[in-house]
N, C-alpha and C positions, 0 to 999 in steps of 0.2 A: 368251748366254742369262742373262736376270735370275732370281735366285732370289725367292722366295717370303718377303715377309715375315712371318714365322712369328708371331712377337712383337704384332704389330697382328690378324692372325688370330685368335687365341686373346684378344685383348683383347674385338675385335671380336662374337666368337661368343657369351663371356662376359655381354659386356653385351646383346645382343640377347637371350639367354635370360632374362638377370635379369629385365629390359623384361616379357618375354613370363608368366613365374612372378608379374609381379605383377598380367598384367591377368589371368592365370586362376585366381591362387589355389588352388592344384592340389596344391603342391610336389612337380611332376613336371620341371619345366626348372630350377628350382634346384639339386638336385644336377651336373646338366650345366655348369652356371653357373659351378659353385663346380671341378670337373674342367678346365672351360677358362680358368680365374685358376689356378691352379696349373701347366697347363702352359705359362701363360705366362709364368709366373716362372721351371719350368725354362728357357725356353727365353733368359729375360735372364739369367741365369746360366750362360749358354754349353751347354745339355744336348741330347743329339743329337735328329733329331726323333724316332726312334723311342723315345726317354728320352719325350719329349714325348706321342705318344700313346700308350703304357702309363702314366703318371702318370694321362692325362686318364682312359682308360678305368676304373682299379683306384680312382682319387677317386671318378667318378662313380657306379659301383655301390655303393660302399663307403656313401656317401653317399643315394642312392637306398634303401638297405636300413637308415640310419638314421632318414630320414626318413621314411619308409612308419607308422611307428606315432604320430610324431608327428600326420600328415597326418590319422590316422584320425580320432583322439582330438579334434581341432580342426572336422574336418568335418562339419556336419550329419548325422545320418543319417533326418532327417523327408523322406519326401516328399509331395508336395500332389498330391492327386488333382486330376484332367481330365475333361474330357469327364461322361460321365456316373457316370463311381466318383464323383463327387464327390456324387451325392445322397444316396448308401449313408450311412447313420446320420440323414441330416437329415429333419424334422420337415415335416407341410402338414396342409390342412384336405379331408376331402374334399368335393366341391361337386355332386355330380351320382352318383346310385347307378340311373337308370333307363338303359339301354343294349341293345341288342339280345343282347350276349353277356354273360355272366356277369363281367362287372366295372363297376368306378365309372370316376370320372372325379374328380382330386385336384390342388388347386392344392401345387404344394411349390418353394418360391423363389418366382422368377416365373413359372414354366410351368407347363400342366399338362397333364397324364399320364394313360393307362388306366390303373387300378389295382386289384390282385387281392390278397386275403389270403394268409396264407402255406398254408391248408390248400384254399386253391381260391376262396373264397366272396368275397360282393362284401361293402365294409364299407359302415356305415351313413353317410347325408348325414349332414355336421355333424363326423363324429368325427375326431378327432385321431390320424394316422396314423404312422408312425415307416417308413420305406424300409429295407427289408433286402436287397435286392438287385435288377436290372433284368434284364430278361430281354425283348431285343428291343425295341419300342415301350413294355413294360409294366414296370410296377415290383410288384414282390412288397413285401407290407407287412405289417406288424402294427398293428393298432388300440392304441391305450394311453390314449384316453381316448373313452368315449362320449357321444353329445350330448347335453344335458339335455333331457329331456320337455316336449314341449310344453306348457302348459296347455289343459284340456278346455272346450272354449267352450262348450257347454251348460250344465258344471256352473255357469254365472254368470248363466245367466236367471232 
């Protein structure tokens, strides 16, 4: 029976995790990484394998539980909203206030939306609306700027 080349094992695993820690940028497979180069030195240094996996395992966590603060401090913690959280804050014009139910109709980005005030009511055409939250098909809004006044076409005859 052939034994097990222990020494290319632990080379081997080492380097595939390194591989792996650097496409995900994570430093979750790193510490493993770094647990399987060391046992693989015990293990060219003549150390039994069970030398071998208590090294790799007490490396590993040791190393996992150093890394962990580093990881935080480097890792983003912004996330981008999707889907529809992403209109929440953003700005549109409303374009249509006549409708059968008690709301407008507001272009915000490229789409447009029912749109209802925060206390129920419909906003005015024209006004500049702000998205505070969607609700279904419909976005709840506040007004924060309203349209200017027509001029009076009489008043110029």
């Amino acid at each position: 029976m052939e034994t097990i080349p222990w020494f290319w094992v632990w080379v081997v695993l080492a380097a595939a995790l390194s591989v792996g820690e650097m496409l995900t940028t994570s430093f979750f497979m790193l510490p493993f990484a770094l647990g399987a180069a060391v046992a693989a030195l015990i293990e060219a240094f003549g150390g039994d394998l069970v030398w071998q996996w208590v090294v790799f395992t007490v490396v590993s966590v040791v190393a996992l539980i150093l890394f962990r603060p580093l990881a935080r401090r480097i890792t983003p913690t912004t996330t981008q909203k999707s889907g529809v959280d992403r209109l929440i804050g953003m700005s549109g014009k409303v374009i249509e206030g006549q409708s059968l139910a008690e709301e407008g109709r507001a272009r915000v980005s490229t789409e447009v939306w029912n749109v209802v005030t925060e206390d129920g009511g419909r906003p005015p055409v024209d006004s500049t609306i702000e998205v505070l939250a969607v609700e279904g098909a419909h976005l709840i809004v506040r007004v924060t700027e309203l349209p200017e006044a027509a001029p009076d076409e009489s008043a110029q005859c």
